[in-house]
C-alpha positions in Angstrom: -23.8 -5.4 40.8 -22.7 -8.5 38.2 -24.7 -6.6 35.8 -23.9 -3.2 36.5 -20.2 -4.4 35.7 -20.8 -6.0 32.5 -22.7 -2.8 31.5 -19.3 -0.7 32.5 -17.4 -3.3 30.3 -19.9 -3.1 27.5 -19.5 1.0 27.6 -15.7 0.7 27.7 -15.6 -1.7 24.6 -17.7 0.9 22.8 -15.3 3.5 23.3 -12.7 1.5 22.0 -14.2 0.7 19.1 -14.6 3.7 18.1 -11.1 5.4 18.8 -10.3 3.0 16.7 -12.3 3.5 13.8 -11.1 7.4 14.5 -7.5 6.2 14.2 -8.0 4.4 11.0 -10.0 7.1 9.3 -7.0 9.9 10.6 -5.0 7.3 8.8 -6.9 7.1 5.5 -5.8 10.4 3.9 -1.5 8.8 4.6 -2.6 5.7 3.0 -4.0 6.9 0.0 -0.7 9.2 -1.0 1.7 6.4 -0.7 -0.7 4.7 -3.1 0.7 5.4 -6.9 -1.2 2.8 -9.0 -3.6 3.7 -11.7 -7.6 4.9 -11.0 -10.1 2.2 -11.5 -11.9 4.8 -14.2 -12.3 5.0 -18.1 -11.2 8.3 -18.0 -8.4 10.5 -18.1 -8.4 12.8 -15.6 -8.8 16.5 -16.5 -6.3 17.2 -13.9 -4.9 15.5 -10.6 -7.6 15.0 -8.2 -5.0 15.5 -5.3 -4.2 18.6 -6.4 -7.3 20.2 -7.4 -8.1 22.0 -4.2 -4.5 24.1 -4.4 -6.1 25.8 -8.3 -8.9 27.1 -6.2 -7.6 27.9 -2.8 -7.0 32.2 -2.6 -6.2 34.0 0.4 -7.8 37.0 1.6 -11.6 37.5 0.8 -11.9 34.4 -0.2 -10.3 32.6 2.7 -14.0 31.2 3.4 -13.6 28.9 0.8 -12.5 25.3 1.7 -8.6 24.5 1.2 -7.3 20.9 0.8 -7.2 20.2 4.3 -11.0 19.8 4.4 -11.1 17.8 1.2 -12.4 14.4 2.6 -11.0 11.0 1.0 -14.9 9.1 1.4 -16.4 5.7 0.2 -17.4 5.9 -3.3 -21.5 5.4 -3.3 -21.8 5.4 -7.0 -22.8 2.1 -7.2 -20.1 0.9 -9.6 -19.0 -2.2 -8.9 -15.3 -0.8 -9.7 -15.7 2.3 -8.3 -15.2 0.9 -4.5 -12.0 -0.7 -5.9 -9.3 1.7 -4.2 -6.0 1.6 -5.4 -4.4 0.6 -1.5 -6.8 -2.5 -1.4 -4.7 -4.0 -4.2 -2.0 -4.8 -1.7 -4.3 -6.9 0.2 -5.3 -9.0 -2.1 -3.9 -12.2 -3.8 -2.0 -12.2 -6.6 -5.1 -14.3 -8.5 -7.1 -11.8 -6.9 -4.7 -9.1 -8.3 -5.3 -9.6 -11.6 -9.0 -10.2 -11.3 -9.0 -6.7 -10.0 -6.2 -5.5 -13.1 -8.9 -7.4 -15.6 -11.8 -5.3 -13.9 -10.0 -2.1 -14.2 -9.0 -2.1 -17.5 -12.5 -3.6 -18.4 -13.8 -0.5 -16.7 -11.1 2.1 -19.3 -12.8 0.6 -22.4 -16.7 1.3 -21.0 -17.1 4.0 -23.1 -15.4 2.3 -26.6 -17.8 -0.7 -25.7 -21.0 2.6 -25.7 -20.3 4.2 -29.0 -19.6 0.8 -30.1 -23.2 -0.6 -29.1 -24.3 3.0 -30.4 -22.9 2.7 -34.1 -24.4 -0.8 -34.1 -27.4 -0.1 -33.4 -26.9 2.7 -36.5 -25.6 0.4 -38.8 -28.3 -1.8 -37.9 -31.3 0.8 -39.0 -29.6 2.1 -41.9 -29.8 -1.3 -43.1 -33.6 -1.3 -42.8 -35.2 0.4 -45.9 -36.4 3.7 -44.8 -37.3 4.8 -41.1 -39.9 3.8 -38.6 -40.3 7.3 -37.4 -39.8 8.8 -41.2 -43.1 6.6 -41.7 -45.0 7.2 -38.3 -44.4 11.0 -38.3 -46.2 10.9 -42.5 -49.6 9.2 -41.3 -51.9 11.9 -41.1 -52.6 11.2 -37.3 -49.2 12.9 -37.3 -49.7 15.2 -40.0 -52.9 17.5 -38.5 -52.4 20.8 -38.9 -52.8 23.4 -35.7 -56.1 25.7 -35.8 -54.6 29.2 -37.2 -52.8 31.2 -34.4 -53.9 34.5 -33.3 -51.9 37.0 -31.1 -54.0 35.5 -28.0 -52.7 31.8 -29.1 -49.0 32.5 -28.7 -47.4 32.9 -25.8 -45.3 36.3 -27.0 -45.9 38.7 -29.4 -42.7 38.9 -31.3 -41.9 42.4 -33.0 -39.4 41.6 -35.7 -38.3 45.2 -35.5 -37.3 44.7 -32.0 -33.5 43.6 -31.6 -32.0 41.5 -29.0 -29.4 43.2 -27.2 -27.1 40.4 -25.6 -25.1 43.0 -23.5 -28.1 43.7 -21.2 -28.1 39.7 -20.3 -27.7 39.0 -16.5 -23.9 37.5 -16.8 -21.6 40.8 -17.3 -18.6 38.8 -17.1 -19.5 36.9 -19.9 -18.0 38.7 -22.4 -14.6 38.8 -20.2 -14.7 35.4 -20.2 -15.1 34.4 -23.9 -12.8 32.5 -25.6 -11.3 32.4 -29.1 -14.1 31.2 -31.2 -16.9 31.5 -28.7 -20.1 33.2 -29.4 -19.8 36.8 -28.7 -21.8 39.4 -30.8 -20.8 42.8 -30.3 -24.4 44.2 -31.8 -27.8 43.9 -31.3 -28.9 40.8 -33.1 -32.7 40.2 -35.3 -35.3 38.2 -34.6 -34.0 35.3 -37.2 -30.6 35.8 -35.8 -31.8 34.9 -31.9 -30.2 32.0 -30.4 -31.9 28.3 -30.3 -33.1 28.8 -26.8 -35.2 31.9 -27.3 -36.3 31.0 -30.9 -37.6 27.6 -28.7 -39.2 30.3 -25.8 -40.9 32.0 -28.9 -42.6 29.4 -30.6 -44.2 28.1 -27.4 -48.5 28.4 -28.2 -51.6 27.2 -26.5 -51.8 23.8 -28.5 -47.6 23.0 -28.0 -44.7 23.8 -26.4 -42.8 23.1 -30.0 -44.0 21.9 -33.3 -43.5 18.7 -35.3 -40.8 19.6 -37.2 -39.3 22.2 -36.2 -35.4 22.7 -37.1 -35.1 25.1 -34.0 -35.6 21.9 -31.5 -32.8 20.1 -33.4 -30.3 22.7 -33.1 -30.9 23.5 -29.3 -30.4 19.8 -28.3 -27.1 20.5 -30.0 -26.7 23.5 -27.8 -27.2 21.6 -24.8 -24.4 19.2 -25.3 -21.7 21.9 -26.7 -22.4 25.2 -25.6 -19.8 26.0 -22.9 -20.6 26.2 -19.9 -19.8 29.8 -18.1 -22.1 29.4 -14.5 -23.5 26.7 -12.4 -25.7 27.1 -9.1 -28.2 24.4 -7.4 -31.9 23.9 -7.9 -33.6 25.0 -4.8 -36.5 22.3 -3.5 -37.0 19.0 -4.9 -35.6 15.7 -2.8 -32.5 15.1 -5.4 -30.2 17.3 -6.6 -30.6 19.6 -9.7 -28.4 22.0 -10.7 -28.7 25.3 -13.0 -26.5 25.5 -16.0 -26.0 28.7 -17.8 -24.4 28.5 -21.3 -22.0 31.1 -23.3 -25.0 32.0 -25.5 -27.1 33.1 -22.1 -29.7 29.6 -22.6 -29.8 27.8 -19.1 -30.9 24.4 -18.7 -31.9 21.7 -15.7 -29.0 19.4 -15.0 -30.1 16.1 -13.8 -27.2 13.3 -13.3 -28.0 10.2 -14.5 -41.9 12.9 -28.2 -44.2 9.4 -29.5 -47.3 9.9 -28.5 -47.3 13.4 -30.3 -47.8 15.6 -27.2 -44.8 17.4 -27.2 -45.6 18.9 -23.3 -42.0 17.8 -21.8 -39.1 20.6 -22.4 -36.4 19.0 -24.9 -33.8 17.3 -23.1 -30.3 15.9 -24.4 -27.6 13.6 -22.5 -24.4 14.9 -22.1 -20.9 14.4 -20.6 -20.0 16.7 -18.3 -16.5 17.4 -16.7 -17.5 17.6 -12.8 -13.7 19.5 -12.4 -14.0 22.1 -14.8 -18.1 22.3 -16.0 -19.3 22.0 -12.1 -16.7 23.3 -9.6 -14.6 25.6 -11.2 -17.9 27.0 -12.8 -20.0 27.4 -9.5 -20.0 30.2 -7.3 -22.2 28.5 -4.7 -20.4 27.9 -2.1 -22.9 25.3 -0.2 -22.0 23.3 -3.9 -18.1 23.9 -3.7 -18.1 22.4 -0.2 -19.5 19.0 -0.9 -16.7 18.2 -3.3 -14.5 15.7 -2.5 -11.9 12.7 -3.4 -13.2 9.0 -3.4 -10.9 6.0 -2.0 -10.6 5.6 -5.6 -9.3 8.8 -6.7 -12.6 9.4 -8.3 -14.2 13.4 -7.9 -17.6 13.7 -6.0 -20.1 15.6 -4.8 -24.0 15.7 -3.3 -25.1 19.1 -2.7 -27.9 20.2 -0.6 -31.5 19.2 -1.0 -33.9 17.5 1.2 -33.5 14.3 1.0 -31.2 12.3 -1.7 -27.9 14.9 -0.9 -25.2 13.6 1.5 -22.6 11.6 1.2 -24.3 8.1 1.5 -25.7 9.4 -1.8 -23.1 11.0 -3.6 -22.1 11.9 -7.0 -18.9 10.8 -8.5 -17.2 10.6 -12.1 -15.0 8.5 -13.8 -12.7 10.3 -12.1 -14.2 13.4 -12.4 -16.3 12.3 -16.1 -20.0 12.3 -15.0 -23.1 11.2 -17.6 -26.4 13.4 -17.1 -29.8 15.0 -19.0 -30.2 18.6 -19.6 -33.8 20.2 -19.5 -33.9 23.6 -21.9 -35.2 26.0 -19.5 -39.0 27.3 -20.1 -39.4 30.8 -19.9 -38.9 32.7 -17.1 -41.6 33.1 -14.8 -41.4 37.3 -15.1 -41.9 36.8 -18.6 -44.6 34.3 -19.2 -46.3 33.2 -16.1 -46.9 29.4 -15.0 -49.9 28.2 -12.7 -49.3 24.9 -10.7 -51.7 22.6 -10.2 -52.2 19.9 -8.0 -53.1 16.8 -9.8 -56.8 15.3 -8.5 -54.8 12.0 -8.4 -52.2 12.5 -6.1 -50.2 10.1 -4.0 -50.8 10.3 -0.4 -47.4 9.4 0.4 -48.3 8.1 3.6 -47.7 4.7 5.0 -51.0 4.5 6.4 -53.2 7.0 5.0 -54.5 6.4 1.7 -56.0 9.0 -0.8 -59.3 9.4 -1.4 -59.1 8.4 -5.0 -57.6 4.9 -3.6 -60.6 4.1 -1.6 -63.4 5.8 -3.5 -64.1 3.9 -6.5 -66.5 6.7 -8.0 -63.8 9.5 -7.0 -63.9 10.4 -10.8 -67.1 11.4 -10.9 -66.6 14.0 -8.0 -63.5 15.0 -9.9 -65.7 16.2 -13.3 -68.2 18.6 -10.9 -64.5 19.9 -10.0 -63.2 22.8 -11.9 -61.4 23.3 -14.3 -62.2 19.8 -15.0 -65.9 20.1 -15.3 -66.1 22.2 -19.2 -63.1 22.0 -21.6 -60.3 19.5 -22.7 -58.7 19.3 -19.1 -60.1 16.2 -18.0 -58.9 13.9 -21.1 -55.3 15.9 -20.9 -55.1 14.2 -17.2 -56.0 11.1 -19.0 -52.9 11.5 -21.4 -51.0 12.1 -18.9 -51.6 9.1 -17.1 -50.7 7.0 -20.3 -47.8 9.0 -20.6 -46.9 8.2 -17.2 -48.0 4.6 -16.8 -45.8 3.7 -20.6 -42.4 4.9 -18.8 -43.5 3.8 -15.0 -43.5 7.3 -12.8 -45.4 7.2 -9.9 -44.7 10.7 -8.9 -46.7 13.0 -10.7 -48.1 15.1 -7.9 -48.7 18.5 -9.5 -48.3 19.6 -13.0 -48.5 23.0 -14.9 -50.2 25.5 -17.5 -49.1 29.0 -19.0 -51.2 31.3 -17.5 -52.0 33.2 -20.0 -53.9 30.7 -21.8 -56.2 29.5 -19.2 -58.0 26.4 -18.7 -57.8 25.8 -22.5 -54.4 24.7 -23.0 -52.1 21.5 -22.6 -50.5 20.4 -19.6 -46.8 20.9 -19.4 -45.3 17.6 -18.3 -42.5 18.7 -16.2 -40.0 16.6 -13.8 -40.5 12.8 -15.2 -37.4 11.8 -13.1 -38.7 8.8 -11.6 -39.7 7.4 -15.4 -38.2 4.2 -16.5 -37.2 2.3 -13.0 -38.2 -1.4 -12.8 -38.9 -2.5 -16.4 -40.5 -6.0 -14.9 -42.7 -4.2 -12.6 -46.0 -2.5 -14.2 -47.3 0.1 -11.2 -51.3 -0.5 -12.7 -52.1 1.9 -9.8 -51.5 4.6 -12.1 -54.0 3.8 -14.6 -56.4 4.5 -11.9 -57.6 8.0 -13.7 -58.1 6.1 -16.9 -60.1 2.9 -15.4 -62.4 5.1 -13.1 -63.1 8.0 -15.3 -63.1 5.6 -19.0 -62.4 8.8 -20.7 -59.8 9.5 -23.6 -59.4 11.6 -26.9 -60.0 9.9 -30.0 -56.7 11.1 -31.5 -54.8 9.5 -28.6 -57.0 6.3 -28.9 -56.0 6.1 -32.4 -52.2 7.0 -31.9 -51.9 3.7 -29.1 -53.8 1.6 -31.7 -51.4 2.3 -34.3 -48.1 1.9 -32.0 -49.6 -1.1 -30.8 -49.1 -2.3 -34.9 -45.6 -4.5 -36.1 -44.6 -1.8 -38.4 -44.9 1.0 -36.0 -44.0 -0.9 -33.0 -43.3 1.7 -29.7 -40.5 0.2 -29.0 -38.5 0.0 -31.9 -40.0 4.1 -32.5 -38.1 5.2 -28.9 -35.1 2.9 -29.9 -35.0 4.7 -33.3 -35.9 8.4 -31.5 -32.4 7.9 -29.3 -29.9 6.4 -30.8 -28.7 9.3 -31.9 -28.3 10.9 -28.0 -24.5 11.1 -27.4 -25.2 9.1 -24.4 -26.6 6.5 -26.4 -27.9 4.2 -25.7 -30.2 5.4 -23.2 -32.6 2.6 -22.3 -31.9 -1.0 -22.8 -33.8 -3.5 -24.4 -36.3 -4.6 -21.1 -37.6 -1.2 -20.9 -38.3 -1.3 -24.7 -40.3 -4.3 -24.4 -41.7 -3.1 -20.7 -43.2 -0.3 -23.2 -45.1 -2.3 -25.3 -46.6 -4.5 -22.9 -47.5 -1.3 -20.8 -49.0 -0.5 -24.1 -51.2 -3.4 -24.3 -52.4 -2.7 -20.9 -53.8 0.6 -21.6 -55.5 -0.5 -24.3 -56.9 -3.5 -22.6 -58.4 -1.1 -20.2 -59.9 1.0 -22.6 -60.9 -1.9 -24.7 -62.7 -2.9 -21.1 -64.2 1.1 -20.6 -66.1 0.7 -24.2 -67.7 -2.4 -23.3 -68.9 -1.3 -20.1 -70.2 2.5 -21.0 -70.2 2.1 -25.2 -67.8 3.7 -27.4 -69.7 7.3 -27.7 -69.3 7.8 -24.1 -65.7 6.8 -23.3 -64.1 8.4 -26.6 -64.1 12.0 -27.3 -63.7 13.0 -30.3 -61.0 15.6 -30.8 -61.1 15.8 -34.4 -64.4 16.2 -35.9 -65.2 15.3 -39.6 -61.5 15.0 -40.2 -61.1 11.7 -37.6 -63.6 10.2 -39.6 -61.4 10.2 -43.2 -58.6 8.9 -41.1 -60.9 5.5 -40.3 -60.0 3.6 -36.9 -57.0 1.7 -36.8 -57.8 -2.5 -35.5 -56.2 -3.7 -32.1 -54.1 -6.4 -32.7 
């Protein structure tokens, strides 16, 4: 009976707890509006976050859409150490304490001078090196091979040059409502030469590359994708985070994701960029699953999480600075109607099981299974999985479960290294797990064995190359100086294991040469 009392008392106390913590969230939304001190951002606002549900509120057919009533004042999870700072918890603090916060703040609104001016630095500090790394690397002829010559089968379209582009039969009719004074907006048909960036990019896409060393198309599109306007935005469907699709005045699209060295060039050219989550993202979207998710943080910043199937709820929101946010953009690929795309899943794969392993995890000889497997049995496909797992192991991602080809080429083609999200996490961690492909099968092409051997060398350090490659991102800079280094130790790793692979099986059997009597002008490069 004592106990069955003390269990009532227990339930009671529960209640109360919580009718409290209802009480005090009801009161929340009051305490914020009688707040009027500054947000703890480095931006000015595009608009007033308070009143940015009123612009988009409309009555009649769209009275689904959410009005400011169901805007939800929620703890900022964008792990900012200022972020959580709300303007109402000044008033509890000391006055020391007060100006701590005051210091933080304005520490916070000078963030993005403190960037560009690490950015310029780092500038200032190359020009004053005589001539460029890169410059250099990209005129040794491992960089300078030219592709065999292309044939109609080689390319991935056929390009008629007496075949115009007609803008006006784009998807986006309301485009051209839209524009603006000084916008893109061609009133003919347009030539081949005259196409824009993105489908001069789609075009030049063969069986060897997805672009080509130097191509001046590549430049210009990265410039696209951080000032083209942005006229649509709609969520990626699948995935565990969220992705969204942006669509740009001049019809390109690309694959928003919040927050070329080896001489592959298999990843789609992506560019940082500063997006404006008010009037890029919301006012831009017609999704309304997307619209919904917006709300206010305690600390008047704009957020958001989408819907995917994992990472997208509140606990792992998206907010600005208030309503600034920094992200990559992906140039789209061609669409799948047009040039056709066969997934693969990679022999390799992660069980992603607590418990269960993979087969490749307990079976030291899987590889050898793997090459009586096609299409890795005959052709180059093989030593592309082993590029890929260099690729992979230099920038740390764990998570390459499948990967992709153009169909129309077949099995002799590259491997398009898509989705390299998880790349770059713990720079004092080196995952050695994934250079199980490389250790167990001790294959690799002699052109990539000679490319790590020469970025392995002082004066064309990997490091310093990738340092060089982005400093001239507007998000700049993009990794700091650990994941540098973490590079070129990763680097010495691979080789270490290939070093290992030669003197087990003998250099004839591990490297395959790629280049024929040309690899043998270019000499081999010593490990240092």
């Amino acid at each position: 009976m004592i106990l069955f009392r003390k269990f009532r008392v227990l339930i009671l106390m529960v209640f109360l707890i919580a009718c409290s913590m209802h009480i005090m969230i009801d009161l929340l939304p009051k305490l914020e509006r009688r707040v009027s001190s500054a947000c703890s951002c480095s931006h000015t606002p595009s608009e007033e976050p308070q009143n940015w549900a009123k612009h988009r509120a409309k009555p009649g057919s769209e009275s689904g859409w959410p009005n400011k009533h169901t805007l939800r004042i929620l703890q900022d999870f964008s792990n900012e150490p200022n972020s959580n700072l709300s303007s109402h918890s000044l008033e509890k603090i000391s006055v020391g304490g007060k100006a701590e916060a005051v210091r933080r703040v304005e520490q916070s609104k000078t963030g993005d001078d403190k960037r560009h001016a690490t950015r310029d630095t780092t500038v200032s500090k190359n020009a004053a090196v005589k001539g460029s790394r890169l410059s250099a690397l990209f005129e040794h002829p491992l960089y300078t091979r030219p592709l065999p010559p292309l044939t109609d089968e080689d390319t991935l379209f056929n390009v008629n040059t007496d075949i115009r582009f007609d803008p006006k039969a784009a998807e986006n009719q309301e485009w051209h409502e839209e524009g603006k004074e000084g916008d893109f907006a061609p009133t003919g048909e347009m030539s081949s030469d005259t196409y824009p960036n993105w489908l001069r990019f789609h075009i030049g896409i063969n069986r060897y590359e997805l672009y080509s060393r130097h191509n001046p198309v590549i430049d210009a599109m990265l410039k696209d994708l951080v000032t083209q306007r942005i006229t649509s935005v709609a969520m990626k469907s699948g995935g565990t985070q969220l992705k969204l699709i942006m669509t740009f005045q001049n019809y390109g699209q690309a694959l928003f994701k919040p927050m070329k060295i080896l001489d592959f060039r298999r990843v789609p050219p992506v560019a940082g960029r500063l997006v404006n989550m008010t009037k890029e993202i919301r006012d831009m979207t017609r999704d309304k699953k997307l619209w919904r998710t917006f709300f206010i943080s305690p600390a008047n910043n704009i957020c958001f999480y989408g819907e995917c199937s994992y990472y997208c709820s509140t606990e792992h929101a998206l907010c600005g600075k208030p309503d600034q946010i920094e992200g990559s953009l992906a140039a789209f690929l061609p669409d799948l109607t047009l040039a056709k795309r066969r997934t693969w899943r990679n022999p390799w794969r992660r069980s992603y099981h607590k418990r269960k392993k993979a087969e490749w995890e307990v079976d030291p000889d899987y590889c050898e299974e793997v090459k009586q497997t096609p299409p890795y049995d005959s052709g180059s496909r093989l030593l592309d999985i082993m590029d890929m797992t260099i690729f992979d192991f230099l920038m740390g991602n764990m998570d390459r479960h499948h990967y992709e080809t153009f169909e129309k080429f077949g099995n002799e083609t590259f491997i398009i290294h898509l989705d390299n999200g998880r790349g770059f996490g713990k720079h004092s961690h080196d995952e050695l797990s994934i250079l199980v492909p490389l250790s167990q099968c001790c294959r690799v092409k002699k052109s990539t064995h000679l490319r790590l051997q020469l970025l392995a060398k002082e004066e064309y350090k990997l490091s310093a190359l990738m340092a060089e490659s982005v400093q001239t991102d507007t998000l700049s800079p993009i990794l700091i100086r650990p994941h540098l280094e973490a590079m070129d130790r990763r680097l010495r790793l691979v080789l270490q294991v290939l070093a290992d692979c030669i003197e087990k099986e003998g250099h004839t059997n591990v490297v395959e040469d790629d280049m024929g009597t040309e690899g043998m002008d270019m000499g081999t490069v010593p490990q240092r």
